[in-house]
N, C-alpha and C positions, 0 to 999 in steps of 0.2 A: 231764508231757511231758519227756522225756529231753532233754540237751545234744544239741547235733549232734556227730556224729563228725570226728575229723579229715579223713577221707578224704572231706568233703562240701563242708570251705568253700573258698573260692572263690579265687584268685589274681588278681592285677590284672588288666584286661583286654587287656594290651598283651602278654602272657605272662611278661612279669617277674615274681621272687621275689615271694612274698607279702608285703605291708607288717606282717602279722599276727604279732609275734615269738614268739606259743607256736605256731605255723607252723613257725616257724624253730629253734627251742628242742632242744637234746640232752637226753634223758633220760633218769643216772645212776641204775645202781642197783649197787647193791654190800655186800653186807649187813656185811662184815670191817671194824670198826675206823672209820677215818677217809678210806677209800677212797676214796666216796663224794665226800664234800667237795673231797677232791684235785683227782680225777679232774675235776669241776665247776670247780674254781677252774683248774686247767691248761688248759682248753677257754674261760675266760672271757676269760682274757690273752692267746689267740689271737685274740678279737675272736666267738667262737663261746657263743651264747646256750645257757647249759647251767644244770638242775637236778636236783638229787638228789633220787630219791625214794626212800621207804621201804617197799620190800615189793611183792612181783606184783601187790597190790590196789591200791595209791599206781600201781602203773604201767601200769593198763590205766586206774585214772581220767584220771592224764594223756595220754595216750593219745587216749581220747576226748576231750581238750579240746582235742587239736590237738599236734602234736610234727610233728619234722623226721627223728628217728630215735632211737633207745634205746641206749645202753652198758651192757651188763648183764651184772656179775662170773657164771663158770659155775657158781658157788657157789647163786647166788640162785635157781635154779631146778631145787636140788637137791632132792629131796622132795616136790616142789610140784607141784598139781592145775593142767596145764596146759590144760585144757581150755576155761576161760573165753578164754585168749589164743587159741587154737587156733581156739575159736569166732568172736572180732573180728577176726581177719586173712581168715576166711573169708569176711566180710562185706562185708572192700573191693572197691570198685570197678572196674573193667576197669580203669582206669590208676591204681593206686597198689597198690604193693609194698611194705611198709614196711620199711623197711631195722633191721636191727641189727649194732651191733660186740659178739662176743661174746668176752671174756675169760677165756681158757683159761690152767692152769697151766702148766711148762716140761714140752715133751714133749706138750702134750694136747691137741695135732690133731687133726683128723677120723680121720687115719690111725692114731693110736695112743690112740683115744681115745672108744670107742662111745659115751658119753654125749653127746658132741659130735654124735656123727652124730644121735642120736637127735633136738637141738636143732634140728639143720639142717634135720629132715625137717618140723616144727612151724611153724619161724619162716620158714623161705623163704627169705629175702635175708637174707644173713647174712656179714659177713665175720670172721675169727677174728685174735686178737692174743693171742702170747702173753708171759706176763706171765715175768720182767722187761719193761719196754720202755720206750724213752725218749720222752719227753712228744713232743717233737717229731712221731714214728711215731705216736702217738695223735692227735694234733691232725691230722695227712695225710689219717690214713683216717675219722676223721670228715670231714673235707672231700671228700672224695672221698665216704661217702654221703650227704652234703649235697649235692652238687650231683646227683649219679641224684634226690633229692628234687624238688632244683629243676624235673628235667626231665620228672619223674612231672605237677607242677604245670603245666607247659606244656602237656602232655596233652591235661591237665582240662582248661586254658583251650579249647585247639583242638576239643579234644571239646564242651566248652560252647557256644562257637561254632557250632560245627556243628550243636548239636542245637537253639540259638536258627533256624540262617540255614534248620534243615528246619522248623520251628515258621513262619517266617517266608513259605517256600516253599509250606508247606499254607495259610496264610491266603492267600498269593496265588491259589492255582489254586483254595482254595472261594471267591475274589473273582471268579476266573476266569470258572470256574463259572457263578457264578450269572451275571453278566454277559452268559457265552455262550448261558446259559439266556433272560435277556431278550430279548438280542440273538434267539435263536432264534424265542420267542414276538411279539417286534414282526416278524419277516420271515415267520413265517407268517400273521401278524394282514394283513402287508400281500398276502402269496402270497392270501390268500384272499380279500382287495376285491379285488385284479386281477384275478382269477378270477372275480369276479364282475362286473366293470369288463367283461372280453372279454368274457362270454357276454352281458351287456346290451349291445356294439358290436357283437357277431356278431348278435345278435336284429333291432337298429336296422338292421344292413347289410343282413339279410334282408329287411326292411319294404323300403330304401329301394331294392334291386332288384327286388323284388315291384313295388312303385309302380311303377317306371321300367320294366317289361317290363308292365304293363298300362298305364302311359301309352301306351308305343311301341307296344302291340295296338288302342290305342283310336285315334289320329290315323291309323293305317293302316286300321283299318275304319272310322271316319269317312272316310276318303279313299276306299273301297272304295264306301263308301254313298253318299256323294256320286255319283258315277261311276254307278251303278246304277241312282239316281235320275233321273239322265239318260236312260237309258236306258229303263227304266221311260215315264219324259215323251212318248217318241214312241212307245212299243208303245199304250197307252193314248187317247192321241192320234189316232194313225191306226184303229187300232180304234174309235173312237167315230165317227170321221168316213162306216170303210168302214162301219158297221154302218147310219147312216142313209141309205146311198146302195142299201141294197139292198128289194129289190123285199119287201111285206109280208107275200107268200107265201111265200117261201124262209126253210120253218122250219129246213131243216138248215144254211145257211149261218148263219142267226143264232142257232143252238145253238151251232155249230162258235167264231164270235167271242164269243158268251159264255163259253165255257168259256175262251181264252184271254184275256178279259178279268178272270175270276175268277182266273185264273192270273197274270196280272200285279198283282190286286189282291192276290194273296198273297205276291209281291216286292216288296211296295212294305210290308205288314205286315213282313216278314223285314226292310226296309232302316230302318222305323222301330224295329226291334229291336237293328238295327246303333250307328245312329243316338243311342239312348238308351244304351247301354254306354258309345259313345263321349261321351256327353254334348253331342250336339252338335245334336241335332233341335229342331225348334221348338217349345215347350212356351207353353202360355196358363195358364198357373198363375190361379186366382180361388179367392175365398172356398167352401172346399164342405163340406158338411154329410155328415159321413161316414158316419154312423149311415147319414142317409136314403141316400147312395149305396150304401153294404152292404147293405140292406134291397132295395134296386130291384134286385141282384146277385142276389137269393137264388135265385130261378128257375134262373138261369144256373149260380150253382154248384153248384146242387145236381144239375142234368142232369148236368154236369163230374164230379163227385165218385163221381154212381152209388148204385146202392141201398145198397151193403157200406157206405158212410160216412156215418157220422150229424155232421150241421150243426149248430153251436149259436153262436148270438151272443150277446156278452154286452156291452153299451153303460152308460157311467156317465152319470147324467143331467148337464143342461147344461153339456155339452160344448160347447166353440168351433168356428168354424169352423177346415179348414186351408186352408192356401192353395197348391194346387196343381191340377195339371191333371187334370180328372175324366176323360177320355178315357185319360190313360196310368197314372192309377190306375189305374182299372178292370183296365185290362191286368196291369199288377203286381200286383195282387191275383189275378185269374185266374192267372198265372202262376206264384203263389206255391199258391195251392190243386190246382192241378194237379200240381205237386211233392209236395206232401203226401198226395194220392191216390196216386201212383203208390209212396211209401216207403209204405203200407199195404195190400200186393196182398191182403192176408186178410180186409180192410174195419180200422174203426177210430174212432175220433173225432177232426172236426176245429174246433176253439174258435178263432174269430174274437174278441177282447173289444177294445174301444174305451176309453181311459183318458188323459187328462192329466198329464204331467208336469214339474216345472219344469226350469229350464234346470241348474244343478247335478247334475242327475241324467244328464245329457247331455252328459261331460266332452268326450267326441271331438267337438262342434258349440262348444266355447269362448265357450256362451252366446249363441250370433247372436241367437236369438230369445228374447224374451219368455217365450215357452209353449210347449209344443209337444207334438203329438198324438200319441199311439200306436198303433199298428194293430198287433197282436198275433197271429201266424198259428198256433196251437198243434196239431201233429197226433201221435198216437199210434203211432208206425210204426217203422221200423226203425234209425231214427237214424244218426247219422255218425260214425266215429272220428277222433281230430283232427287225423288227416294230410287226409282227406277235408273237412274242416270247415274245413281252410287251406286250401283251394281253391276252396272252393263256388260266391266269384262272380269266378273267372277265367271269363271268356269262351271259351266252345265244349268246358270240362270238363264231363261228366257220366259217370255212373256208369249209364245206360241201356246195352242192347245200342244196336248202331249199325242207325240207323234211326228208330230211338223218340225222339230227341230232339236239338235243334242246341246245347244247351249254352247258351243265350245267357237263358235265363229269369230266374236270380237276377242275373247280370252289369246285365241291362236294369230289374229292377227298384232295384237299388242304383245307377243310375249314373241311373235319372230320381229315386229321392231322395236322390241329390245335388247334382244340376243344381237340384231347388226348393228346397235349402238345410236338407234333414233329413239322415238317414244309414239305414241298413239293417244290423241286429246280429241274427247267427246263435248260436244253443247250440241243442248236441246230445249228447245221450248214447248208446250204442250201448245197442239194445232199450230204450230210454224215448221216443225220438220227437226231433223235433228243433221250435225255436219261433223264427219268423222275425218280426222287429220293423222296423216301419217308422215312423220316427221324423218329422215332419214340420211347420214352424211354422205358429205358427198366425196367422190370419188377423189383420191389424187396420187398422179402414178406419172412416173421419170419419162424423158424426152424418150419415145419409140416405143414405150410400155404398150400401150393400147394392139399396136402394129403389132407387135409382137406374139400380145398373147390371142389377136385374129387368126396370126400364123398358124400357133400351136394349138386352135381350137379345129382347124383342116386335119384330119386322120389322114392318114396314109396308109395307105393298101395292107387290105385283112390277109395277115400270116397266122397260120394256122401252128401252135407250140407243139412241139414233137412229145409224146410220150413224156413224162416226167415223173419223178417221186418228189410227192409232197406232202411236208408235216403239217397236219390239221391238230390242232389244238383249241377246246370247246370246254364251256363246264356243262353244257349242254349233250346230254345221249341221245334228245330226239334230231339238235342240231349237228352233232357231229355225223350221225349214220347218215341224216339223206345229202349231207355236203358231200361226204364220204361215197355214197354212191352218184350224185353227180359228178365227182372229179373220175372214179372207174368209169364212168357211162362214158366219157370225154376221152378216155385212152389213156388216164396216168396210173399212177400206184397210189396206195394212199397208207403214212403210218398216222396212229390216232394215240392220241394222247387228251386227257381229261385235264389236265393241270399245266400250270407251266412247269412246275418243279418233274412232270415226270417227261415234258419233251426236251429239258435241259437233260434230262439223265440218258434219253435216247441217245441226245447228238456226241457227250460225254461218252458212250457204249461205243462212237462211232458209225453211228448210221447212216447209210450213202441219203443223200437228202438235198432236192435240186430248191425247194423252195416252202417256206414256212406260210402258212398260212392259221391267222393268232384269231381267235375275239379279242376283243380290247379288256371288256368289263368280267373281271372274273377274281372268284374271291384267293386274298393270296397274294398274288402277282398280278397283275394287269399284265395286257398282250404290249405293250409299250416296253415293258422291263423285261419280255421273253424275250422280244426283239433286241434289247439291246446286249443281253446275255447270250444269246445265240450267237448273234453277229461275233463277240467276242471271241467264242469257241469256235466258229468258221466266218473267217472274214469273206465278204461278198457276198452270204447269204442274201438271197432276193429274199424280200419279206412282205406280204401285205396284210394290209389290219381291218377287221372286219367290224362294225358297230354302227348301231343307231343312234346313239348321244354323240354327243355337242364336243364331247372331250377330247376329239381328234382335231376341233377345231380352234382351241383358244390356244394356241400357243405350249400345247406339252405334245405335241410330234411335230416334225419337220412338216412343213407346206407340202412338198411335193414328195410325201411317202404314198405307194398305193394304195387304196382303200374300198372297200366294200360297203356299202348301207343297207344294213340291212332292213325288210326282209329282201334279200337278191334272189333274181331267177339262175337256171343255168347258161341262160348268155349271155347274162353281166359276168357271170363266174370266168366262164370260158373266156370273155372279152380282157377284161383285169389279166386275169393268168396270162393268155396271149402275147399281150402289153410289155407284161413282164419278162417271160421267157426267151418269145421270138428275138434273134441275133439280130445285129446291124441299130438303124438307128431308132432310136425309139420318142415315146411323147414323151416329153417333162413328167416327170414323178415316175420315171418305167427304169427296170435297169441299173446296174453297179452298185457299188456301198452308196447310201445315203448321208452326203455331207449334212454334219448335223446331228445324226442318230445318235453316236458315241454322247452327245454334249445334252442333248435336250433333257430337257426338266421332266422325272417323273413325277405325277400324281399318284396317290394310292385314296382308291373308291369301294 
C-alpha cells in the first residue's frame, strides 16, 4: 500500500494551519555545491520548516509525504524526465495547487528564458526568483507560497466539511425516507381499517334504517289492521245476523250474503296477514309435530304446486316438537310454497326437509332457545339476485306483475317466526332456485304436559248459557251495536258502555251484571285494566277480552283468561260466552276469578 499523498491529509478542523510540520515543511533542491543546505538553513532562521533534498526522485518522495512547497535551483531539472512530476501534480485534488519557488540565473525569466517557460507550463504555480538575491526576498516569497498553501488547506477543510455535512444530509433524507415510508405505510394501514370501519357503519346504518322503515311500516299496518278489524267485526256481524232473519227459500238473497260473507272472510285473512308482518296478531303458539303437520299439508300442496312440480319431503327421525301456532304455520308454509311455484313457471322441484339444530348454529336468535327446528323450503327455480334477495321480506315488494300478488307472503311468514321467537333466513342464487328456512324453538313442557293439554283440547258436550246480562264495552259504535245485537239475537241483555271509565261507573251505580265483555285496545284504559278494576268492584266477575293484537299474548294477561279474535262471527261469540257462563265443569281459561288477574302487568297502548 503506498503512503498517502500530500494532497490528501487532513488540516485541523477548525481550518487552521495543519499541526503536521512535513505539512508545513519547504522542500530544497539545488544540486550546485552547498546551495541546498543554505538555502534550508536561511528559511530555518526565519522560523520556516525547510529540507534539502537530493534529486527529482528525493523530491517527489517528499512530496508524497507531505510538503508545503518546493525551492528548486533551475539547474536541477535540467535533463531531467519530468514526467513522473508532471504525472503527481496531475493527480491533485480540486483544491491544492502545489506551489514552487523556481530559481532562475541573472537574466533568466520567463521572458528571456524558454526553459523557464517550459517549467512554468509542468509545474503550474510557480513563482520565479532570480539569483543573486538577498535571503530576506527568499524567505518573503516562501511565505507568501506558504500561506496560498495554508489557504489551499482551508479549502480542503471547507470541502471536507461539506462533503461530511452532504454524507450527513443523505443519511438524514434516507432516515427521512424510510420514516416517510413508515409513516406512509401505518396511514395507509389505517386509510384502510377506516375504510373498512365506514363500509361496516354504512352497512350497520343500512340495517338500522332498513329496521326503522319496516318498524314504521309495521305499527302503521298493524294500525291499519287494527281499524279493518273493526270494520270487518260489523260486516260479519250484520251479515250473520241479516242472513238468519231471512226467509229459507230466498236462495239468491242468501247466495248474494254468502258471497259477501266469503268476502269479508277474505279481509279478515288479508288483516291477519297485515297483522302477522306487523307482529302483532294473536298467535296460540303449542307443542306441534311438524312432520305430522307437513304430512296433513301434503294434499293441499300439492293441489297449490300443480302437476309441473314435484313434492318431496324429507324429515329426520325423532324430531321434537316446536312450539308454535299450527294455524299460522300452516299459512307460512303455504305461503312459502306458493312462492316457489310461481319462481318455477317451467315446473321443478320443491324439498320440504325437517331437521334439528342447536342454538350456535343460530347466531341471529343469541341462543333463546334450547333447540330449535328447521323447516327448510328448497325450490329449483329462478332465484334471486341480491338486490332482490335484500328485499324479499319488505312488506308489499314482489316481483309479480300487479295483480298476481300483495307482496305480503314472505314479510308475514318472517314476522309470525318472529313473534314465536325463531327467525326466517333466505339464499338464492340466480338460475339455482332460492331455499327459505324457518327456524323455530322447540317445544319444552313438564312430565304429562302434552297428555294433558290432548285432554283439555277434547270439548265436552255443548251447553247452551241461559239468558244473561252482559257488559259490552267498545270505543267502537259500529262494533259495539252489531256485538250488541248478536248477544240480544243469542237471548241475553246487553249494557253498552264506550269507555272503560263509564262501565267502571255503571258497575259503581250497581248494575246487575252476569259477565264483562272488554276490547283490549282502547284509548284510556285498555280492556286489561277494566278487567282488573271491575273484578275489584265485583269479585268473580267472568270476564272475556276481545282483540286482534299480540298483546293478549306476551305476557300482560293470564294464559288462560277468555278471549275473543277478532273479527268473530256469532258462534265463536255464542261459544266463548257458553264456555264461560254454563255451570259445572268447564275448559281451562272458562269460569271463577282468574288466578293471576289481580297481579298481572298492565301495558298502556
Amino acid at each position: 500500500m503506498t503512503a498517502p499523498t500530500p494532497f490528501q491529509a487532513l488540516p485541523p478542523a477548525n481550518g487552521a494551519a495543519p499541526a503536521d510540520a512535513q505539512a508545513e515543511r519547504a522542500l530544497v533542491l539545488a544540486p550546485r555545491g552547498r546551495d541546498a543546505p543554505l538555502a534550508a538553513a536561511l528559511l530555518q532562521e526565519a522560523g520556516i520548516a525547510a529540507e534539502p533534498v537530493g534529486g527529482v526522485s528525493a523530491l517527489l518522495a517528499a512530496m508524497q509525504g507531505g510538503a508545503g512547497l518546493a525551492v528548486v535551483a533551475e539547474e536541477a531539472f535540467r535533463d531531467v524526465d519530468l514526467a513522473p512530476l508532471a504525472a503527481l501534480l496531475a493527480e491533485q485534488p480540486p483544491w491544492s495547487d502545489f506551489p514552487f519557488v523556481l530559481l532562475t540565473g541573472r537574466g533568466g525569466g520567463p521572458e528571456r528564458n524558454p526553459a523557464a517557460v517550459r517549467l512554468w507550463g509542468v509545474l503550474g504555480n510557480v513563482s520565479f526568483l532570480e539569483r543573486p538575491f538577498h535571503p530576506t526576498t527568499l524567505v518573503s516569497v516562501v511565505r507568501a507560497a506558504l500561506r496560498g498553501r495554508h489557504r489551499q488547506y482551508e479549502a480542503r477543510a471547507r470541502l471536507e466539511e461539506v462533503r461530511r455535512g452532504e454524507e450527513a444530509l443523505q443519511r438524514a433524507n434516507a432516515m427521512l425516507e424510510e420514516r416517510v415510508a413508515e409513516r406512509t405505510r401505518a396511514l395507509s394501514e389505517a386509510y384502510d381499517l377506516l375504510t373498512v370501519q365506514m363500509a361496516e357503519r354504512e352497512r350497520v346504518e343500512a340495517q338500522l334504517r332498513q329496521s326503522q322503515k319496516v318498524e314504521a311500516i309495521g305499527q302503521l299496518t298493524g294500525g291499519v289492521a287494527h281499524d279493518f278489524n273493526n270494520l270487518l267485526m260489523a260486516v260479519l256481524g250484520n251479515l250473520s245476523l241479516l242472513r238468519k232473519r231471512l226467509p229459507p227459500d230466498d236462495a239468491r238473497s242468501h247466495r248474494l250474503i254468502e258471497g259477501a260473507v266469503q268476502g269479508a272472510q277474505r279481509g279478515a285473512a288479508l288483516t291477519q296477514r297485515l297483522l302477522a308482518f306487523a307482529r302483532r296478531q294473536d298467535l296460540r303458539p303449542e307443542p306441534v309435530d311438524l312432520a305430522a303437520l307437513v304430512e296433513g299439508m301434503g294434499d293441499l300442496l300439492r293441489r297449490s304446486l300443480g302437476p309441473r312440480v314435484e313434492l318431496a319431503v324429507e324429515a329426520a327421525a325423532g324430531l321434537p316438537k316446536a312450539m308454535a301456532d299450527p294455524n299460522q304455520l300452516e299459512l307460512a308454509l303455504l305461503n312459502l310454497a306458493v312462492n316457489a311455484r310461481d319462481a318455477m313457471p317451467e315446473g321443478g322441484r320443491l324439498t320440504i326437509r325437517l331437521d334439528a339444530v342447536a342454538p350456535d348454529a343460530v347466531p341471529s336468535l343469541a341462543g333463546t332457545a334450547a333447540c330449535y327446528l328447521r323447516l327448510r323450503v328448497a325450490d329449483t327455480g329462478t332465484g334471486m339476485d341480491a338486490a332482490t334477495l335484500a328485499r324479499a321480506v319488505e312488506p308489499f315488494f314482489s316481483t309479480k306483475p300487479v295483480g298476481q300478488g300483495t307482496g305480503l307472503g314472505l314479510s308475514m311468514a318472517h314476522g309470525v317466526a318472529r313473534q314465536l321467537g325463531g327467525d326466517l333466513r333466505l339464499s338464492s342464487t340466480p338460475g339455482e332456485g332460492t331455499t327459505a328456512e324457518l327456524l323455530l324453538p322447540a317445544a319444552v313442557a313438564g312430565p304429562g304436559a302434552e297428555a294433558a293439554a290432548e285432554a283439555a283440547a277434547v270439548p265436552g258436550p255443548a251447553t247452551a248459557a241461559p239468558p244473561s246480562r252482559v257488559l259490552l264495552v267498545d270505543d267502537d259504535p259500529l262494533i259495539i251495536r252489531s256485538t250488541a245485537d248478536m248477544l240480544e239475537d243469542l237471548g241475553h241483555t246487553v249494557l253498552e258502555a264506550e269507555s272503560g271509565a263509564k262501565a267502571l261507573a255503571l258497575l259503581a251505580d250497581g248494575a246487575t251484571v252476569d259477565l264483562l265483555v272488554t276490547d283490549y285496545a282502547m284509548p284510556g284504559m285498555t280492556g286489561l285494566e277494566v278487567a282488573l278494576a271491575a273484578q275489584r268492584l265485583r269479585p268473580g266477575l267472568q270476564v272475556v277480552l276481545a282483540s286482534g293484537f299480540v298483546d293478549l299474548a306476551n305476557g300482560s294477561a293470564p294464559a288462560d283468561l277468555p278471549r275473543l279474535t277478532k273479527p268473530y262471527r256469532q258462534e265463536e261469540l255464542a261459544r266463548v260466552i257458553d264456555q264461560v257462563l254454563t255451570p259445572g265443569p268447564r275448559r281451562p281459561g272458562c269460569g271463577g276469578t282468574h288466578p293471576g288477574l289481580a297481579d298481572a302487568g298492565l301495558a298502556r297502548h
